[in-house]
N, C-alpha and C positions, 0 to 999 in steps of 0.2 A: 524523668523526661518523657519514656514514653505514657505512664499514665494521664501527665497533662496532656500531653500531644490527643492520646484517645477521649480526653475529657472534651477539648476546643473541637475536634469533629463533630463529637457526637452534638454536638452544641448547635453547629454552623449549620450541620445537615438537618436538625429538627426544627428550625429556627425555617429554612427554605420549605419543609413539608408543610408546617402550618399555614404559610404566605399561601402555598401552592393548593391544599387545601378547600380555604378560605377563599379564592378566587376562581373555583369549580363551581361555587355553589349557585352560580347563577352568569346571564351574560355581561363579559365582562367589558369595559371601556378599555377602548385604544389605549389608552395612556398608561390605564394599568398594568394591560400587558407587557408595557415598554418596560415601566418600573419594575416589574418584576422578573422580567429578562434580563437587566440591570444588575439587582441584585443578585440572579443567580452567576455572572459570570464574575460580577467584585467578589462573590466566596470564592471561587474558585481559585483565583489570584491569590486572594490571602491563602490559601489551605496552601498552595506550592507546587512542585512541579509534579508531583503526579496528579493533584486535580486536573490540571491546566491541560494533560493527555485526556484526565475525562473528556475535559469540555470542549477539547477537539475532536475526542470522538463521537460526542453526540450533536457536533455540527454537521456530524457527516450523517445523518440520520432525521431527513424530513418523514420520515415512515412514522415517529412517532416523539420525534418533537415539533414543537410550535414554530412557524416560519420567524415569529419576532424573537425567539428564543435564538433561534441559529444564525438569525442577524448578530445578537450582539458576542454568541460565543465565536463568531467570526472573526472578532474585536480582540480576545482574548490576548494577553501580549503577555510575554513571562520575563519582565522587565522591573528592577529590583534595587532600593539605594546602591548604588556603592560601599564596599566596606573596605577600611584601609589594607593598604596592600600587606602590612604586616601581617594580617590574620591568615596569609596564604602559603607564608614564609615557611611553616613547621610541614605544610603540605611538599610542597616545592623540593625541602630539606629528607624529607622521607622518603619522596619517588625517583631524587634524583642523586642523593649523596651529598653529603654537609661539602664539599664543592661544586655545588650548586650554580654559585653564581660566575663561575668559568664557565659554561657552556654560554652567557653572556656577557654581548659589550656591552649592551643599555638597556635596560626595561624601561616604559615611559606610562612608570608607577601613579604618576599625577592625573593622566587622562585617560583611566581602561575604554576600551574600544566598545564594551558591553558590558554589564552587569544584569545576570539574568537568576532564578531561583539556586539554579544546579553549580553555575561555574559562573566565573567572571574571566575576560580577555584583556589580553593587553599587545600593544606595540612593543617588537622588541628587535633590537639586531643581534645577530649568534655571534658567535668569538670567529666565524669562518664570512663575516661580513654581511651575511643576507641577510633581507629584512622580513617578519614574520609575524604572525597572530601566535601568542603564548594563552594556552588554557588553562585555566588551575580551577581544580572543582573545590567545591566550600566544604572546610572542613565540619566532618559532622552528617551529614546532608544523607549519607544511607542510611544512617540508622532510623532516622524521619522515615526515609521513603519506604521504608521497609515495615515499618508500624504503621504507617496508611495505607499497605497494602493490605498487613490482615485485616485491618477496617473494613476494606473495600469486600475483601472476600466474603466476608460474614456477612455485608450489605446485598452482596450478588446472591448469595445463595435465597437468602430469606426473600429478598424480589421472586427468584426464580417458583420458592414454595410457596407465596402470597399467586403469585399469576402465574399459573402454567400453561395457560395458551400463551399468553406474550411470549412464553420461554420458549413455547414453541416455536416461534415464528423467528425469534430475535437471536436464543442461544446467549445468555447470558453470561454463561461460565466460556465460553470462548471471548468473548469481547471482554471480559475482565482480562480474559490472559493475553491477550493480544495487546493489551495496555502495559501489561505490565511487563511482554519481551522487550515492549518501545523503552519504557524507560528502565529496564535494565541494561538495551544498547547503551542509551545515554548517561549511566552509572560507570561503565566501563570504557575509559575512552578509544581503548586496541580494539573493541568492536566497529567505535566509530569511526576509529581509520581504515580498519578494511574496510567497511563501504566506502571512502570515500577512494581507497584504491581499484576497487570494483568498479566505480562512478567514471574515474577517472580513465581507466580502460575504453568501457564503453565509450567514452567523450573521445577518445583517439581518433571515431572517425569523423567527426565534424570539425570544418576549419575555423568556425567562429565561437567554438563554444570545450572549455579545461573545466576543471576539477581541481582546485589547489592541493600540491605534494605537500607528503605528509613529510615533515623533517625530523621530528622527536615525539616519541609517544610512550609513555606506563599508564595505568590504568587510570590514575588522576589527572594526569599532565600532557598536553598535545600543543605541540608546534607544529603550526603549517605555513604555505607561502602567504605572503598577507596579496591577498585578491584586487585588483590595479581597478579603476575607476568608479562610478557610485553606483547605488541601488537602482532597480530599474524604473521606478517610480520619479526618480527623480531628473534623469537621463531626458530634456528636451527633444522633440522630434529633431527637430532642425539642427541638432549636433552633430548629426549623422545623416549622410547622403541616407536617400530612398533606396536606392537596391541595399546597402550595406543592411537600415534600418530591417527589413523586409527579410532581410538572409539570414540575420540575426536571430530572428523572429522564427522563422522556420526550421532553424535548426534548433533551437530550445523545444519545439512540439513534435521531430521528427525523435528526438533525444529520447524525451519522454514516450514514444510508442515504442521505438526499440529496448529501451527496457522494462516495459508490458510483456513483451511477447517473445524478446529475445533475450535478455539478462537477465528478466522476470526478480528485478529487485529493483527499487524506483525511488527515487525522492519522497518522501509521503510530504512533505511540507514545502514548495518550492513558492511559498509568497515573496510578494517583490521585495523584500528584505533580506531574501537569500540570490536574489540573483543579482550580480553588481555588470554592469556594462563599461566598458572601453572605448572611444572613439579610435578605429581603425584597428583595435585587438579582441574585438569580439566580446563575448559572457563569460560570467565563471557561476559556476553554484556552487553554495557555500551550506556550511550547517547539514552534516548529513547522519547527526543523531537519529533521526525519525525516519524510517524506511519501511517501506512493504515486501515482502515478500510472493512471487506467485510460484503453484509448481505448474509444471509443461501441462497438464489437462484443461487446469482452470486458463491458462494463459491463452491457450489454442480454442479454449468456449468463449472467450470474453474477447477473442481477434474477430471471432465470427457473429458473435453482437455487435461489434461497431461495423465492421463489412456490412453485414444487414442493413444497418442504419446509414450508412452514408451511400446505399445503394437503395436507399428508402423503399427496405421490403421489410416493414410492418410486422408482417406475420413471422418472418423467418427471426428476426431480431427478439420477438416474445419466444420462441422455439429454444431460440439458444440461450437467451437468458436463463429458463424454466430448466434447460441442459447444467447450468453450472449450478444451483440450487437443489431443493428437495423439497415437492409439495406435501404441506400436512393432508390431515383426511377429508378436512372440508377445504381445501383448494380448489376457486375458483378460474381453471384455466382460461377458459374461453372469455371471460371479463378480463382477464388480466390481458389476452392477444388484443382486445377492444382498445385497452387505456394505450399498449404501443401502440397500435397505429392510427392513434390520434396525437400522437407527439414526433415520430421518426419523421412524419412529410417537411416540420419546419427544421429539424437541426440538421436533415441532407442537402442541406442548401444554404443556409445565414451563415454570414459572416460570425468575428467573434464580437462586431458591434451591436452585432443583431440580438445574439444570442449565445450564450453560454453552452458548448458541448458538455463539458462537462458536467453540469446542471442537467443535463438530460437524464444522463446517468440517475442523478440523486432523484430526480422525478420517477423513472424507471422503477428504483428502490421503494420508492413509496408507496405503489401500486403493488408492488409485487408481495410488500408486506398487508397490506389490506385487503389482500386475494388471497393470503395464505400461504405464499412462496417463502421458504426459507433462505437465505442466501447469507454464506459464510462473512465476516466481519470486514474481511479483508479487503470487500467489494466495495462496502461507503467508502473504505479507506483511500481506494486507487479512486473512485469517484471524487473525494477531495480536494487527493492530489493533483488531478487534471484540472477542478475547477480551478483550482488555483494558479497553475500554469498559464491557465488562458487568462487568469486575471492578469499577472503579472505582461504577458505577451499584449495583452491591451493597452496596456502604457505605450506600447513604440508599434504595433501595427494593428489596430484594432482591426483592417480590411481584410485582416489574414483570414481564411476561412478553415478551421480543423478537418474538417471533412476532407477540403481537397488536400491538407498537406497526408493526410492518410491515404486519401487514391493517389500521390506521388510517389508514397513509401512502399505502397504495397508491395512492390513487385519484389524489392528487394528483401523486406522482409518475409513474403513466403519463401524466395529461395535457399532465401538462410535459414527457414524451418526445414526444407524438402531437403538441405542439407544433412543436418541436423535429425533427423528420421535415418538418412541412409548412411548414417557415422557408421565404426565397429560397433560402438558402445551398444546404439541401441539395434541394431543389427542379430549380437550376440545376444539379447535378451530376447527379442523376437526368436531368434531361431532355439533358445532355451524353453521360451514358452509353447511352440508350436511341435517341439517332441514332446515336452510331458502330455499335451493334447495327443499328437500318437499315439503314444507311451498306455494312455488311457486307453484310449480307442484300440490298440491291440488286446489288449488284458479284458474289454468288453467280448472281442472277436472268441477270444479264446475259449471264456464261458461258454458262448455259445456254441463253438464244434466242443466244447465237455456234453451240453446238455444234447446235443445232438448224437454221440457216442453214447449217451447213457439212456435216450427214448425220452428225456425229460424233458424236451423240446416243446414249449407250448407255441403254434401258430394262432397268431388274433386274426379276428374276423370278422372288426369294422374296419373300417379305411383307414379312420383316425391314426389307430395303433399300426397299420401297416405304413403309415406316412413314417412314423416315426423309426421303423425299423429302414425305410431306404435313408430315411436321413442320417441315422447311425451308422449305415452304411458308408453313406457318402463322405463320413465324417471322418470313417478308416481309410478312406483311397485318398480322401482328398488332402487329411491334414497330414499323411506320410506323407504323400507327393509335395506338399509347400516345404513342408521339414529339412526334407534334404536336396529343396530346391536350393532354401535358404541357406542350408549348410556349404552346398558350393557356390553359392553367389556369394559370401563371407569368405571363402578359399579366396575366391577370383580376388575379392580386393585385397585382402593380406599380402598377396602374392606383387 
């Protein structure tokens, strides 16, 4: 199995490099390009659900793929015959105990709800009467994915020693891996339930917008609540008053910042196929195998890129950006501050009819890759994510504008950082780190009354070196003094 399995890769992927190739060698027609956009995302489809994370990941990456490319890996759907419900039975039987079919009243085995590469869903009521989404993953389905991954590895590295600038720029072995936590979430359904209990937290505080509970879950197998009215795409305006429409709307984009900057774990795929709407019960987001992760540095650089931009300051938005990344040796800063701010003037102001924020982002990325700026995987990622939000939000309020629902947010979300700063937690880590700075700066001191006791005192005698001895100075008074400033300001609150 697995040598056929490496045999149809190795096939499908040499079979796209010739096409791709082949149509390098000269300029090519529109139409080509479609065709061959085309064709790259039908492999993709057929190769299975870890392509399909490729081909989402390199949607999120105009930095160096082709615009008509990311059109159609936009398209991407991982959507799959049906296969009879029997073939799930030995799964079912294994995660959940040969009485199985007591934890239900009816499975509604005739019409699954989805059939996707990884798992298929169904309608079901539990034996305690609620009615629910049942997951059962295909059996079989890791050992696949786990043999496309050494594929993929062996393909990343040798990319990475064919091109080492690109590798530079791009970090190729991070964005394999970053593909491959996605769908190892999505192999393991108990990952997938904590996020969506993570999700669902976070959603606590918006009225118009849940996170379906999770009712049953083993690694193969997840019941959740089945999610009340349809996709948002499909959701007419005029089913829903205009404020509801509008509140709705904003609280889906307010969700999405607070956990950028405050949960710092995010939906990575929220297309309108996962958000279903309610007439008078608000949103729900659904499907939360694909998730980003941020930690509090990158979270707190990339609050202060979009602040920048939606206070359309140009320069300070290229500042921060260049803050979350790593310029190579031939980094072009000062062209990379040019290319923001000739984009920040229009997305501090358009609508989402106007204009994609989101997309800004991805524009952002693409410059910054062709100036030399490095920037960690996880950024197209959220960049994605967000386009995607605003696409789905465009269905029911396109007039919305991002920008302002983030100057409505702001406030509260600094002060739930300014909180968050002055916890114990990180309080005690501050005051940890500002003794061993002491701690240093004593044992520096000390040296010095040794060399002084011993005549081995050498006094400099340019400025330079004399700057730097008040500095060290200043280094002992000042960073004792914050030390056990801190120390009793962590008293006072324990207290």
């Amino acid at each position: 199995m697995a040598e056929h399995r490496v045999r149809l890769l190795a096939a499908t992927l040499a079979r796209l490099a010739v096409r791709e190739v082949a149509s390098s060698s000269g300029g090519e027609p529109e139409h080509r390009r479609r065709e061959r956009a085309q064709a790259i995302r039908a492999a993709f489809e057929r190769l299975g659900p870890l392509y399909i994370k490729v081909g989402q990941m390199l949607s999120t990456r105009p930095d160096f793929v082709s615009a008509a490319t990311i059109d159609e890996l936009g398209k991407l759907h991982d959507r799959v015959p049906a296969a009879p419900f029997s073939e799930f039975e030995p799964v079912l039987e294994a995660e959940l105990g040969s009485g199985w079919r007591r934890a239900f009243r009816h499975i509604d085995t005739e019409h699954p709800l989805g059939s996707a590469s990884l798992a298929q869903v169904y309608r079901v009521r539990l034996a305690d009467g609620r009615t629910g989404a049942l997951k059962v993953q295909r059996p079989g389905i890791r050992s696949i994915v786990h043999t496309d991954m050494a594929v993929l590895r062996t393909a990343g590295k040798l990319l990475a020693a064919i091109r080492p600038k690109f590798n530079a720029v791009v970090d190729v072995d991070a964005m394999v891996d970053l593909i491959f936590e996605s769908v190892d979430n999505e192999l393991d359904f108990t990952t997938e339930a904590g996020h969506m209990e993570l999700g669902r937290a976070q959603a606590e505080e918006f009225d118009l917008l849940t996170v379906p509970e999770v009712l049953m879950v083993t690694p193969r197998v997840l019941v959740q609540d089945l999610a009340g009215g349809r996709s948002i795409r499909e959701i007419a305006r005029g089913e829903l008053a205009e404020d509801e429409r509008v509140a709705i709307a904003h609280d889906l984009l307010a969700f999405m910042y607070r956990s950028y900057f405050v949960g710092r774990l995010f939906h990575a795929d929220p297309h309108p196929g996962n958000i279903f709407v309610e007439p008078g019960r608000g949103a729900s987001l659904i499907d939360w195998g694909m998730v980003g992760r941020l930690d509090r540095p990158m979270s707190l650089k990339l609050a202060l890129t979009l602040i920048n931009i939606v206070q359309n300051d140009g320069d300070g938005a290229a500042r921060a950006w260049v803050e979350m990344g790593k310029p190579t040796q031939w980094a072009d800063i000062g062209g990379f501050t040019g290319d923001v701010a000739g984009l920040v003037p229009k997305a501090a102001t358009a609508s989402l009819e106007e204009l994609n924020f989101g997309m800004t982002l991805t524009r952002v990325l693409r410059h910054s890759t062709n100036r030399g700026i490095k920037i960690g995987p996880v950024i197209p990622m959220l960049g994605k994510s967000f386009a995607n939000m605003e696409g789905s939000i465009r269905c029911l309020a396109p007039e919305l504008s991002a920008a302002e629902v983030l100057q409505a947010e702001l406030a509260d979300i600094v002060l739930d950082l300014v909180c968050e700063t002055f916890s114990e937690s990180h309080l005690a880590r501050g005051v940890v780190e500002l003794l061993l700075a002491a701690n240093g700066s004593y044992n520096h001191a000390r040296g010095i009354l040794r060399d002084v006791s011993n005549r081995d005192l050498q006094i400099p005698v340019d400025s330079k070196s004399a700057s730097n001895q008040e500095l060290t100075a200043s280094k002992i008074f000042y960073g004792t003094l914050t030390g056990v400033g801190g120390a009793w300001l962590w008293q006072r609150l324990k207290r």
